[in-house]
C-alpha positions in Angstrom: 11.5 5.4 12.9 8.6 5.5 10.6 5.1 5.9 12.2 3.5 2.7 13.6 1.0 2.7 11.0 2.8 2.8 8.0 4.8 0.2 9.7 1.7 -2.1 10.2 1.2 -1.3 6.4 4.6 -3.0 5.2 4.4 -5.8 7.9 1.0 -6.9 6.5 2.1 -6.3 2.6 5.7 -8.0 3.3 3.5 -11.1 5.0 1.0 -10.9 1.8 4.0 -11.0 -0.7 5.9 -13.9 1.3 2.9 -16.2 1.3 1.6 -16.0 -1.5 4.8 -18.2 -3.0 4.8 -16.9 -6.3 8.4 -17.2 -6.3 8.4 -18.0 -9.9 6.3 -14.6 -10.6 9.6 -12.0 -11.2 7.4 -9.3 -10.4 6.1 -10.5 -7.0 9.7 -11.2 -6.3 10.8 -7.8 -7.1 7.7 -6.1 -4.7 8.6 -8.4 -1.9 12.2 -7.2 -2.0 11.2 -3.7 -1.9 8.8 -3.9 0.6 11.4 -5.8 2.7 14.1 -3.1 1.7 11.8 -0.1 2.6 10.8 -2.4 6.4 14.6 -2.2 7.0 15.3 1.4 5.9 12.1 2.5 8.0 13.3 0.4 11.0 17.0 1.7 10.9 17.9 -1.8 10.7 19.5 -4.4 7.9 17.7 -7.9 7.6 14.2 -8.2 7.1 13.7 -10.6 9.8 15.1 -7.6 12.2 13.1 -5.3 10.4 9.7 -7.3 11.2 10.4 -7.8 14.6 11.5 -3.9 15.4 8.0 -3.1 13.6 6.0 -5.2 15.4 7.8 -4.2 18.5 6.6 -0.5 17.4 3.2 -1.5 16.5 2.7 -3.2 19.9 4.4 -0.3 21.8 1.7 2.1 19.9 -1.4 0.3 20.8 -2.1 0.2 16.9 -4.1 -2.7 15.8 -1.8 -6.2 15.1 -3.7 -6.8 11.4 -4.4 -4.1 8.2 -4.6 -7.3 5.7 -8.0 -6.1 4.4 -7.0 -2.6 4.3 -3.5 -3.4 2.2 -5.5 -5.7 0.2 -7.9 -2.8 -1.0 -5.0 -0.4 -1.0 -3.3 -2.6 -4.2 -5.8 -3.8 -5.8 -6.6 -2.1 -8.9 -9.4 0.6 -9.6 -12.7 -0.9 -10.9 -13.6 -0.5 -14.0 -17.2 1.9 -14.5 -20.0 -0.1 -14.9 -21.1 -1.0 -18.3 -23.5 1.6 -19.7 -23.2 3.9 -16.6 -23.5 7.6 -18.0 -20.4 9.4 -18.8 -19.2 12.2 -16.4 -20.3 15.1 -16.9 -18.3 18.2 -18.1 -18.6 21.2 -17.1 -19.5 23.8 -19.4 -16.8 26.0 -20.8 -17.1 30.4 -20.2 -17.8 32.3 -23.2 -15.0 34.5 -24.3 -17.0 37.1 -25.9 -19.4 39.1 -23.5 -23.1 40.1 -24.4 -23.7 43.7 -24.2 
């Protein structure tokens, strides 16, 4: 059984993916199946509904908290962009092959 946590992870994602009803979207489709298929695979068991509540059931038994919504949120979204006209990383300097005697 996977670790409560990661558990609470694909509960919350599963729940974001299943209400958000973009059911016409092919590629939220395709996420919510895989986060469904990896639920049952970490819960040892083979319908999603069983899968959620044998999660929960874990989650509860754990003591970990019911909700990471924010947390999965943040975990998906995508990197922001660097600010416009923020200055450019710097580089570090390269060593000089030839030695100075």
């Amino acid at each position: 059984m996977a670790h409560p946590s990661m558990l609470r992870t694909l509960v919350a994602r599963y729940e974001e993916l299943a209400a958000s009803g973009a059911e016409a979207d092919a590629k939220v489709v395709r996420q919510r199946e895989d986060t469904a298929y990896t639920l049952c695979v970490s819960t040892g068991t083979r319908d999603v509904r069983d899968a959620l509540r044998v999660a929960r059931q874990a989650i509860s038994a754990a003591g970990e908290p019911a909700s990471v919504t924010a947390k999965v949120k943040a975990a998906t979204a995508p990197a922001a962009a660097p600010a416009t006209g923020a200055a450019p990383a710097a580089t570090p300097a390269k060593a000089s092959a030839t030695a100075t005697v």
